[in-house]
PDB file of N, CA, C and O in Angstrom:
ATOM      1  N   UNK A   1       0.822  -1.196   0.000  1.00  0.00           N
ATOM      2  CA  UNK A   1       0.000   0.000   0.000  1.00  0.00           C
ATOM      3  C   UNK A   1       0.860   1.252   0.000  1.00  0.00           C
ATOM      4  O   UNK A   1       0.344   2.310   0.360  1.00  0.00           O
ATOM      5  N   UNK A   2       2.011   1.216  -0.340  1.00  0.00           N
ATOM      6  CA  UNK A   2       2.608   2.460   0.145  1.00  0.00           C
ATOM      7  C   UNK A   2       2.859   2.987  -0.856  1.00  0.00           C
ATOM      8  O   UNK A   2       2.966   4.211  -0.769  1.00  0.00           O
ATOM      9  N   UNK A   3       3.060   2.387  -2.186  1.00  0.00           N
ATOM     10  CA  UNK A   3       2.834   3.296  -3.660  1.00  0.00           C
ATOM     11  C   UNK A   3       1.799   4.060  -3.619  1.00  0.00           C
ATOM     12  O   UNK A   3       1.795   5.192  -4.103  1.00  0.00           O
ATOM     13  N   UNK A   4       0.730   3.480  -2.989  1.00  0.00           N
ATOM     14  CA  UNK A   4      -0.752   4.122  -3.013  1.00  0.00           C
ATOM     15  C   UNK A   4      -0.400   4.944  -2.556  1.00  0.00           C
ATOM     16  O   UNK A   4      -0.209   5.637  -3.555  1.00  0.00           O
ATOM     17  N   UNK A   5       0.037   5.835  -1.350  1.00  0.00           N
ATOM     18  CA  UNK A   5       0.095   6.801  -0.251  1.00  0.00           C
ATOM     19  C   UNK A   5      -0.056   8.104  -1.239  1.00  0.00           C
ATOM     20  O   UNK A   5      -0.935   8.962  -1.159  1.00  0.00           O
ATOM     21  N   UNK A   6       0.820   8.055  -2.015  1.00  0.00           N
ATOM     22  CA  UNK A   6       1.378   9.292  -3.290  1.00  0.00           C
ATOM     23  C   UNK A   6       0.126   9.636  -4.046  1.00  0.00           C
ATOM     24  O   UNK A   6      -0.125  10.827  -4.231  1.00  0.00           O
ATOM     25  N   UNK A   7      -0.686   8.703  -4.503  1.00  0.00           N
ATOM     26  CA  UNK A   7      -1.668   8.538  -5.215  1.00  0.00           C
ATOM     27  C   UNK A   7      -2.804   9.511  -4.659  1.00  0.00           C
ATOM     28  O   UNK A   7      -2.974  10.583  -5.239  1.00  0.00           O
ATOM     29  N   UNK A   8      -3.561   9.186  -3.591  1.00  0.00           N
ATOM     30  CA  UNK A   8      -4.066  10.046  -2.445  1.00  0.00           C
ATOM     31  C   UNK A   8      -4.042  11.778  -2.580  1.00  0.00           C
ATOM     32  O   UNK A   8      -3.084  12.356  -2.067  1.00  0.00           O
ATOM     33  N   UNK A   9      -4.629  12.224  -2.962  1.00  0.00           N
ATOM     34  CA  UNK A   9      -3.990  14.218  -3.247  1.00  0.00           C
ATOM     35  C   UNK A   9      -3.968  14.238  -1.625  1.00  0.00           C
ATOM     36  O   UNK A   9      -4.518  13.396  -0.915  1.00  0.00           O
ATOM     37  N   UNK A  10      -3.193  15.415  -1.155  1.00  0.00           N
ATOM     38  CA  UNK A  10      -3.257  16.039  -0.106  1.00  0.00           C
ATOM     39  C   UNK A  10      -4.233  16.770   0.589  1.00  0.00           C
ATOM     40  O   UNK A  10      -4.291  17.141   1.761  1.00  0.00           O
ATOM     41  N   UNK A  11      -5.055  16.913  -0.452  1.00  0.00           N
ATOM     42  CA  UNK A  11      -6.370  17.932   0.341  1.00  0.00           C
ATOM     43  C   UNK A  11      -7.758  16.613   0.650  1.00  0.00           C
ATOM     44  O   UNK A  11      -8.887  16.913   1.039  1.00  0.00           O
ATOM     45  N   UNK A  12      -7.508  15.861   0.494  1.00  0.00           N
ATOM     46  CA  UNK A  12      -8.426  14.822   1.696  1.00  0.00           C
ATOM     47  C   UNK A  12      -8.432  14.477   2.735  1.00  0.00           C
ATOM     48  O   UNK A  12      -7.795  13.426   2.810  1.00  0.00           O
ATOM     49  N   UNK A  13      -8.874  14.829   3.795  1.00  0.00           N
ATOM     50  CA  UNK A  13      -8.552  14.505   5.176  1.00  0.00           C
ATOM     51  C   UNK A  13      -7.788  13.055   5.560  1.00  0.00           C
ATOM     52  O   UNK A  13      -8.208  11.946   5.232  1.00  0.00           O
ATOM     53  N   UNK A  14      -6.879  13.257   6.134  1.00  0.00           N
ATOM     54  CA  UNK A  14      -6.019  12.115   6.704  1.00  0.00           C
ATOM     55  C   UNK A  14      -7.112  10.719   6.337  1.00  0.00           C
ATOM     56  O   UNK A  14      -6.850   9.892   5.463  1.00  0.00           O
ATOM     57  N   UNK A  15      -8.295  10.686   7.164  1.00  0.00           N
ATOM     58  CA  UNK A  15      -8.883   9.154   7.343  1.00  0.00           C
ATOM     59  C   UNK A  15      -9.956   8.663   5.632  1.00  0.00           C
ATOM     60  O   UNK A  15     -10.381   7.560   5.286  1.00  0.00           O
ATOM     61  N   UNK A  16     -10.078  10.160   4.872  1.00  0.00           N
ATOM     62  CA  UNK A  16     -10.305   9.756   3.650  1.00  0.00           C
ATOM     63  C   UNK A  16      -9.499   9.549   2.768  1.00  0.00           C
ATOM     64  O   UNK A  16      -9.913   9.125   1.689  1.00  0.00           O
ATOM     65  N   UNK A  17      -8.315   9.755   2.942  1.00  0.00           N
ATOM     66  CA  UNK A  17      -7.005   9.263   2.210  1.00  0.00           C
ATOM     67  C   UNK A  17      -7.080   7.958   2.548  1.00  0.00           C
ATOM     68  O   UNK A  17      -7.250   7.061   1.722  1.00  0.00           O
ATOM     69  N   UNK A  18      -6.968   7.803   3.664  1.00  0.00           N
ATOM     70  CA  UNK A  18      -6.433   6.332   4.031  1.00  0.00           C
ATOM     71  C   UNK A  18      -7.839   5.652   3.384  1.00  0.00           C
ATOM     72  O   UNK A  18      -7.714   4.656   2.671  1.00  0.00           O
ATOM     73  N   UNK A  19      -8.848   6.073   3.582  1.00  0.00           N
ATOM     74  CA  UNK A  19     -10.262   4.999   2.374  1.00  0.00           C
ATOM     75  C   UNK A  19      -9.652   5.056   1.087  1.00  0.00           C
ATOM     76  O   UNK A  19      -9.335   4.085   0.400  1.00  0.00           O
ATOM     77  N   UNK A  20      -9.527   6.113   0.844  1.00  0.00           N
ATOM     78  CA  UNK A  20      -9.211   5.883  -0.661  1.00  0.00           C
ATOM     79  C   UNK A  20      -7.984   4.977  -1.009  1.00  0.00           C
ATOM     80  O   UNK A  20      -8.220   4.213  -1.944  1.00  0.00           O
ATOM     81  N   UNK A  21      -6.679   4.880  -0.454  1.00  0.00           N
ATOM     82  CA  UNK A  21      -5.930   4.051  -0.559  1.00  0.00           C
ATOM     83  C   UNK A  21      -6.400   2.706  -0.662  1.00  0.00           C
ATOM     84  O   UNK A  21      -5.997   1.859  -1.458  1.00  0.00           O
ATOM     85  N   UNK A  22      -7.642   2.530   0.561  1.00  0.00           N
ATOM     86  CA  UNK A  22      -8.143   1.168   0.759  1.00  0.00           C
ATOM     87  C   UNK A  22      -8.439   0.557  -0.523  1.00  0.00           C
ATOM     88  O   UNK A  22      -7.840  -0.305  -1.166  1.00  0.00           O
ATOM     89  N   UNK A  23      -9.630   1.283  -0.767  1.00  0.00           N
ATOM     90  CA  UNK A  23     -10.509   1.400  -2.023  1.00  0.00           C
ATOM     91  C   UNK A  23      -9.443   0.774  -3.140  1.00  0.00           C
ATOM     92  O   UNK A  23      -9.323  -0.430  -3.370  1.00  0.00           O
ATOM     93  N   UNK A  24      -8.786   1.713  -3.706  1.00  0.00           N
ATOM     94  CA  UNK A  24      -7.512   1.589  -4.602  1.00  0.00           C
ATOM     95  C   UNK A  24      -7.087   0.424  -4.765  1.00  0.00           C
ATOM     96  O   UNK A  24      -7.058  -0.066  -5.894  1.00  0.00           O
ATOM     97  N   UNK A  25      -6.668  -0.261  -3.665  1.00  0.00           N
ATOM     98  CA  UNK A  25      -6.034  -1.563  -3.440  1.00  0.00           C
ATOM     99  C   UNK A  25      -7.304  -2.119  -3.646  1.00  0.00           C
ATOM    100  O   UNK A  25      -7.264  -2.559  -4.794  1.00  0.00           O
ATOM    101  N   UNK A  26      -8.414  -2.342  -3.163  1.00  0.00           N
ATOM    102  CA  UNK A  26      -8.934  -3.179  -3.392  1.00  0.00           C
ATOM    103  C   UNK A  26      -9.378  -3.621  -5.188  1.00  0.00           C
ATOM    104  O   UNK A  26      -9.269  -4.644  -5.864  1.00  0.00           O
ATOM    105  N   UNK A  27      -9.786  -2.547  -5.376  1.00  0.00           N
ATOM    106  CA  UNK A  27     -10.149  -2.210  -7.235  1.00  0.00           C
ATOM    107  C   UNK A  27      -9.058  -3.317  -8.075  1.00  0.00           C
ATOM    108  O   UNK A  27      -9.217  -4.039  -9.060  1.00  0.00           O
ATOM    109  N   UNK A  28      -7.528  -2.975  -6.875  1.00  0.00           N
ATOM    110  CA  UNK A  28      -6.498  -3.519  -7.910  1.00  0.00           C
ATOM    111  C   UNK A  28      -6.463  -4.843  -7.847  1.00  0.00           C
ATOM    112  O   UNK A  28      -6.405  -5.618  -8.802  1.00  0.00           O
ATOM    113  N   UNK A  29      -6.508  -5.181  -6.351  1.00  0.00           N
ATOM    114  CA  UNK A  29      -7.027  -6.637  -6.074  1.00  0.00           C
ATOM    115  C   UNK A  29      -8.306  -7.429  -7.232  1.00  0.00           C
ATOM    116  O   UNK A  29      -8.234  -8.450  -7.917  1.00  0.00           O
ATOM    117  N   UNK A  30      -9.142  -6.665  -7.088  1.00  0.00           N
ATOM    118  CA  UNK A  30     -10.524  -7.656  -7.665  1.00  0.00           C
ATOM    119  C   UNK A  30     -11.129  -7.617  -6.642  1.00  0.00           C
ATOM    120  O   UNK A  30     -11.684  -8.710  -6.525  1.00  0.00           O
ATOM    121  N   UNK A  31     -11.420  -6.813  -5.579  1.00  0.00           N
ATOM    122  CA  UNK A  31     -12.163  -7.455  -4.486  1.00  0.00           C
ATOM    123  C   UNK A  31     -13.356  -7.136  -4.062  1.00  0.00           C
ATOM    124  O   UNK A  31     -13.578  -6.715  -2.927  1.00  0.00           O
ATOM    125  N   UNK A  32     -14.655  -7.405  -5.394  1.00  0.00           N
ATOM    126  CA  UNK A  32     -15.516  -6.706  -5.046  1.00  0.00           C
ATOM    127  C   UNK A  32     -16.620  -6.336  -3.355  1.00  0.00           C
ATOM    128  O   UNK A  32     -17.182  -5.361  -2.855  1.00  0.00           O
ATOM    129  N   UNK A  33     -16.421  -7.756  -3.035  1.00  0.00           N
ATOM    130  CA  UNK A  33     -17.056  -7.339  -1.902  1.00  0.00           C
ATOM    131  C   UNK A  33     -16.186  -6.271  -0.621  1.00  0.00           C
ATOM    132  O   UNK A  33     -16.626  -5.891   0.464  1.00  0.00           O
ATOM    133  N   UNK A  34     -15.384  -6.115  -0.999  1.00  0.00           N
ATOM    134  CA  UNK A  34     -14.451  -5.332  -0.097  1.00  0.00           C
ATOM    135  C   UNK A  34     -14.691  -3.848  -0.808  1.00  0.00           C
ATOM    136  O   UNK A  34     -15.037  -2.994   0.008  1.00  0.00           O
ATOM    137  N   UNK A  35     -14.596  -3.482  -1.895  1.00  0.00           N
ATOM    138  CA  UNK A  35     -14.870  -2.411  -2.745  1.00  0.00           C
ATOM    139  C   UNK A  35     -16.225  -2.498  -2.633  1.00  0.00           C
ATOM    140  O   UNK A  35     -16.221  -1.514  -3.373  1.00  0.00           O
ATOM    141  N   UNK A  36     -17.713  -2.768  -2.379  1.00  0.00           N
ATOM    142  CA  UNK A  36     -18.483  -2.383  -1.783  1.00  0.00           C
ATOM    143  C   UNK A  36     -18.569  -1.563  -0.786  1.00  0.00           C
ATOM    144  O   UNK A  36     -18.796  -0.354  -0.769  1.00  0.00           O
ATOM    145  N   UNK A  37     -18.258  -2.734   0.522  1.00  0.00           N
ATOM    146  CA  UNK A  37     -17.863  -2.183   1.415  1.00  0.00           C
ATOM    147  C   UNK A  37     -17.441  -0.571   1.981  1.00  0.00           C
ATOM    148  O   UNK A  37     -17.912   0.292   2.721  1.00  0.00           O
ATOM    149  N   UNK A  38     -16.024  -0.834   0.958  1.00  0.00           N
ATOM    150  CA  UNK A  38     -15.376   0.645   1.492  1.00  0.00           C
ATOM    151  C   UNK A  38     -15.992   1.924   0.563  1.00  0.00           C
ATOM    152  O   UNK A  38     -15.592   3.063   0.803  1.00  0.00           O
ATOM    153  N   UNK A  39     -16.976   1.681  -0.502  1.00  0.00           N
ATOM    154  CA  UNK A  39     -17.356   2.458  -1.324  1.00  0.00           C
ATOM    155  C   UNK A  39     -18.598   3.023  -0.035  1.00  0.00           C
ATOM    156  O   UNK A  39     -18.773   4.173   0.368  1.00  0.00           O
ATOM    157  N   UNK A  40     -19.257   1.854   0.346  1.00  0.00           N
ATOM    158  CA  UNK A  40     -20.277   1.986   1.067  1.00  0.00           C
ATOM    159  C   UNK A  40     -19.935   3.581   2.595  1.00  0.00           C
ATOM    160  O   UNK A  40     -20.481   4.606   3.002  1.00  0.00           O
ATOM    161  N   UNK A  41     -18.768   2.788   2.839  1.00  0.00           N
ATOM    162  CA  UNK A  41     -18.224   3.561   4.202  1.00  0.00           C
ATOM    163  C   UNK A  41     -17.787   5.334   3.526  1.00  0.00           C
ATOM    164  O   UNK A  41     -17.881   6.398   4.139  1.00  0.00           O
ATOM    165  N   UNK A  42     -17.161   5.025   1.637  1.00  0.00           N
ATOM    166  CA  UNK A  42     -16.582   6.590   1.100  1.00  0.00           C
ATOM    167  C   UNK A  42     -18.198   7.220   1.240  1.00  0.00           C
ATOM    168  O   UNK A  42     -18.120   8.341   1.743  1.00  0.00           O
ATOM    169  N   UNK A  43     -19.293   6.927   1.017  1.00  0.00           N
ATOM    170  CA  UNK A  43     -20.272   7.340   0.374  1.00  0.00           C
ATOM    171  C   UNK A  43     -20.710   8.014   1.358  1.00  0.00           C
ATOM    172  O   UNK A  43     -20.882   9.157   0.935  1.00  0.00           O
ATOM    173  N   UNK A  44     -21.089   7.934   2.825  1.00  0.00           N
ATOM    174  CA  UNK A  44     -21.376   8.443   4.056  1.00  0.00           C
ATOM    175  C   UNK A  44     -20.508   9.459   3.966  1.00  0.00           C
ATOM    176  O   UNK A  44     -21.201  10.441   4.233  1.00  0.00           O
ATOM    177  N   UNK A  45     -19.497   9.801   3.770  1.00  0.00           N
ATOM    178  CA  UNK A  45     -18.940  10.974   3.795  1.00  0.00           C
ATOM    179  C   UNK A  45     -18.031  12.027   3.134  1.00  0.00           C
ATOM    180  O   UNK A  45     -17.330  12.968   3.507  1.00  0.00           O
ATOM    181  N   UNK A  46     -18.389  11.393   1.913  1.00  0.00           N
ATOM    182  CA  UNK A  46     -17.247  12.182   0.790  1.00  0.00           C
ATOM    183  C   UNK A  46     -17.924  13.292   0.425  1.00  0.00           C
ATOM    184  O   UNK A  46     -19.114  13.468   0.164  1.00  0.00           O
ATOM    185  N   UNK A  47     -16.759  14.194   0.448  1.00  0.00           N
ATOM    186  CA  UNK A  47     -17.236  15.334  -0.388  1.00  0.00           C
ATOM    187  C   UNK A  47     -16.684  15.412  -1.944  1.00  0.00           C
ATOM    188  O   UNK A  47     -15.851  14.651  -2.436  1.00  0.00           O
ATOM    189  N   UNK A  48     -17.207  16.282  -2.462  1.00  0.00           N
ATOM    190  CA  UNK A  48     -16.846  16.604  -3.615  1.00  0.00           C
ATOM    191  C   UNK A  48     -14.859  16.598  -4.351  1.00  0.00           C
ATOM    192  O   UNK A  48     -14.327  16.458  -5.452  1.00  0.00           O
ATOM    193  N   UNK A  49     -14.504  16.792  -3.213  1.00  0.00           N
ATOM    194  CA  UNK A  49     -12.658  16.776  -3.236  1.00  0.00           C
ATOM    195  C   UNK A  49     -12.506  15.834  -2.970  1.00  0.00           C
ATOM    196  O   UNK A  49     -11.618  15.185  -3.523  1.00  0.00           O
ATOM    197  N   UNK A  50     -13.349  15.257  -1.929  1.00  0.00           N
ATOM    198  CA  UNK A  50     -12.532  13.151  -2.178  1.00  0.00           C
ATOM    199  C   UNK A  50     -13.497  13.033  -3.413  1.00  0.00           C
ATOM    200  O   UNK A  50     -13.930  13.263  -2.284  1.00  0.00           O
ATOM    201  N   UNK A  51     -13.869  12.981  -3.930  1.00  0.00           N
ATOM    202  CA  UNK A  51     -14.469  12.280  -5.461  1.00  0.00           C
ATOM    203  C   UNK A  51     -13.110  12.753  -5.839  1.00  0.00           C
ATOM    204  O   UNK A  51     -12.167  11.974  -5.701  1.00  0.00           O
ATOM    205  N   UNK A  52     -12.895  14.085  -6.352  1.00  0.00           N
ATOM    206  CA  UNK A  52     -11.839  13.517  -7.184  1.00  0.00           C
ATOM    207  C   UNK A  52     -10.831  13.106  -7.035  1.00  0.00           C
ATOM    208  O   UNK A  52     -10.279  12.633  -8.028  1.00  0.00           O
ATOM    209  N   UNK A  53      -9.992  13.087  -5.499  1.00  0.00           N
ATOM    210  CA  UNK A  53      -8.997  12.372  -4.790  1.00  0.00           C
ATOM    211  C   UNK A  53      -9.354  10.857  -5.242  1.00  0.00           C
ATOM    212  O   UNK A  53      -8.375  10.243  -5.668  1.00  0.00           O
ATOM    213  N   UNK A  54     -10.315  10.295  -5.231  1.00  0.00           N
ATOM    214  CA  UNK A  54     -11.174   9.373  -5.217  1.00  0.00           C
ATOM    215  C   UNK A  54     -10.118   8.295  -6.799  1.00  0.00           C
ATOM    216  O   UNK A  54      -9.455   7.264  -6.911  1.00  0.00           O
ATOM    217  N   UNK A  55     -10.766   9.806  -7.942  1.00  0.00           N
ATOM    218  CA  UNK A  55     -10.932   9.609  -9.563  1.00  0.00           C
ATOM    219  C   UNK A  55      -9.306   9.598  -9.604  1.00  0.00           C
ATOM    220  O   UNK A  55      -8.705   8.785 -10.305  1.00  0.00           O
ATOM    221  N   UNK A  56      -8.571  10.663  -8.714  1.00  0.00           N
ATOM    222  CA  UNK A  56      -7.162  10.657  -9.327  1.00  0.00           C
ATOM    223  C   UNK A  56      -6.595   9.301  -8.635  1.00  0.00           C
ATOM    224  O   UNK A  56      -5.981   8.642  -9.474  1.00  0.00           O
ATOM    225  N   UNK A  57      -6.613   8.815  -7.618  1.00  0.00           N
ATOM    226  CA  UNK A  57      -6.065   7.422  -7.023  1.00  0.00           C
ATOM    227  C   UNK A  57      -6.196   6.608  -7.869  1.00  0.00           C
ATOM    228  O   UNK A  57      -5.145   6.285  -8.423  1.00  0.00           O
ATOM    229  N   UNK A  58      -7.662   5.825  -8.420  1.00  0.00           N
ATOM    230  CA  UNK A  58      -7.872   5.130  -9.220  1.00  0.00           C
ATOM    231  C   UNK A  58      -6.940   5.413 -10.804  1.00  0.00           C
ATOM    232  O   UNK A  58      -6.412   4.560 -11.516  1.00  0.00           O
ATOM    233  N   UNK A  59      -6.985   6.716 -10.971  1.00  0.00           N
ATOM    234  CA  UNK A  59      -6.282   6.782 -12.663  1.00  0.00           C
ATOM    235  C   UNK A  59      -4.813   6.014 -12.175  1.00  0.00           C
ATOM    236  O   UNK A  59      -4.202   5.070 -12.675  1.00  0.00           O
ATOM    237  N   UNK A  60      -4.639   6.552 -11.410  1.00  0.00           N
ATOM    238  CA  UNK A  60      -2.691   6.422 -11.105  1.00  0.00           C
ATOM    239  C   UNK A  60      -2.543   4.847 -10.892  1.00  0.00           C
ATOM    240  O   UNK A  60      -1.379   4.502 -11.096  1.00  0.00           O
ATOM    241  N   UNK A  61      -3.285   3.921 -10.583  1.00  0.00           N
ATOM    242  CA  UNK A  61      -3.555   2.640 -10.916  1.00  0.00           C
ATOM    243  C   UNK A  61      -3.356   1.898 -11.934  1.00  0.00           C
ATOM    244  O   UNK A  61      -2.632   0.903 -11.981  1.00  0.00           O
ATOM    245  N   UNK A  62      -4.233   2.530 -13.098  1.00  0.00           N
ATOM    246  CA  UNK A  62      -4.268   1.922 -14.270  1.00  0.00           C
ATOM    247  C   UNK A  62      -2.812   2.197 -15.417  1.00  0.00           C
ATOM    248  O   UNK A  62      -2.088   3.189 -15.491  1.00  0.00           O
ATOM    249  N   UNK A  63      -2.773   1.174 -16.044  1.00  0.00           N
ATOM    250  CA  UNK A  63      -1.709   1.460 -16.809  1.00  0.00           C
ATOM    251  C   UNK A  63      -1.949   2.621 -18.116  1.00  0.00           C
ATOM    252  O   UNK A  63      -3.047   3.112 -18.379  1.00  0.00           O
ATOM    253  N   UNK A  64      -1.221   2.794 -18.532  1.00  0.00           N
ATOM    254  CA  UNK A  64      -0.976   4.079 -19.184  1.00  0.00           C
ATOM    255  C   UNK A  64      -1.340   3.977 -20.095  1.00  0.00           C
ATOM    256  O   UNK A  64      -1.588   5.030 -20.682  1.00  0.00           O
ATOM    257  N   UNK A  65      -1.565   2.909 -20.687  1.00  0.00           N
ATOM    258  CA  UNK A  65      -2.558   2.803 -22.096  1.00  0.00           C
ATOM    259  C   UNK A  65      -3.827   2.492 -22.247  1.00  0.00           C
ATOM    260  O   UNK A  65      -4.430   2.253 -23.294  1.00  0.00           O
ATOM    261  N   UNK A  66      -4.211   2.504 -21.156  1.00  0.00           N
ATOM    262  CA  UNK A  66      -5.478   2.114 -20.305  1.00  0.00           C
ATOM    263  C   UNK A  66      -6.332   3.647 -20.234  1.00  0.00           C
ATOM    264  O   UNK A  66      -7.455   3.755 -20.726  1.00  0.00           O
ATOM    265  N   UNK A  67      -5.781   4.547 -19.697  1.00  0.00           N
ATOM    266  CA  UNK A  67      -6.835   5.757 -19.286  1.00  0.00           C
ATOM    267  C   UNK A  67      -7.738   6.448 -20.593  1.00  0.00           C
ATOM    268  O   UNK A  67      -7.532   6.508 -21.805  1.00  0.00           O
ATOM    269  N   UNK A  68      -8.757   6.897 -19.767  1.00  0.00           N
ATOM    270  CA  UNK A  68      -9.618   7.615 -20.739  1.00  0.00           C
ATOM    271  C   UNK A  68      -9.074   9.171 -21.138  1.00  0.00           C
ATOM    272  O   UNK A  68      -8.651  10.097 -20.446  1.00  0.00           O
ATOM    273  N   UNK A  69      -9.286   9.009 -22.548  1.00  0.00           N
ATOM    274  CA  UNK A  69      -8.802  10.845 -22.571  1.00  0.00           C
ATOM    275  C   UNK A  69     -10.220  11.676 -22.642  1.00  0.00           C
ATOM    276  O   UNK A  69     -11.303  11.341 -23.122  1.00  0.00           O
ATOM    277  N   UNK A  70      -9.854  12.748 -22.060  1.00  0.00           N
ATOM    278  CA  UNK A  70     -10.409  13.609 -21.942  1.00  0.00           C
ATOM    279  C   UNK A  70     -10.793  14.767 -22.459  1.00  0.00           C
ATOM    280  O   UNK A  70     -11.551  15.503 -21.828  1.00  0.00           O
TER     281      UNK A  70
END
């Protein structure tokens, strides 16, 4: 998990970073019932800046020929 850490922007509060890291890993895993889960726990309290903390964790995941352009 500690590649993830970087991934995370800085303007999410400490304990929504650390979801989103979760999250992240899990996505990369396959783990849907765990990515429920922690989607379930982001959803109670995300704001609009963890969405995209959220969107940028997940991009930095995928490989590079993989992302959507924009």
């Amino acid at each position: 998990m500690e590649d993830l850490a970087t991934a995370a922007p800085e303007s999410a509060p400490d304990g929504q970073a650390t979801l989103i890291e979760a999250i992240t890993e899990a996505v990369r895993d396959g783990d849907d019932r765990t990515i429920r889960r922690l989607l379930a726990r982001f959803a109670e309290r995300a704001t609009i800046t963890d969405l995209y903390a959220l969107r940028d964790a997940l991009d930095a995941t995928r490989p590079s020929g993989n992302r959507r352009r924009s």
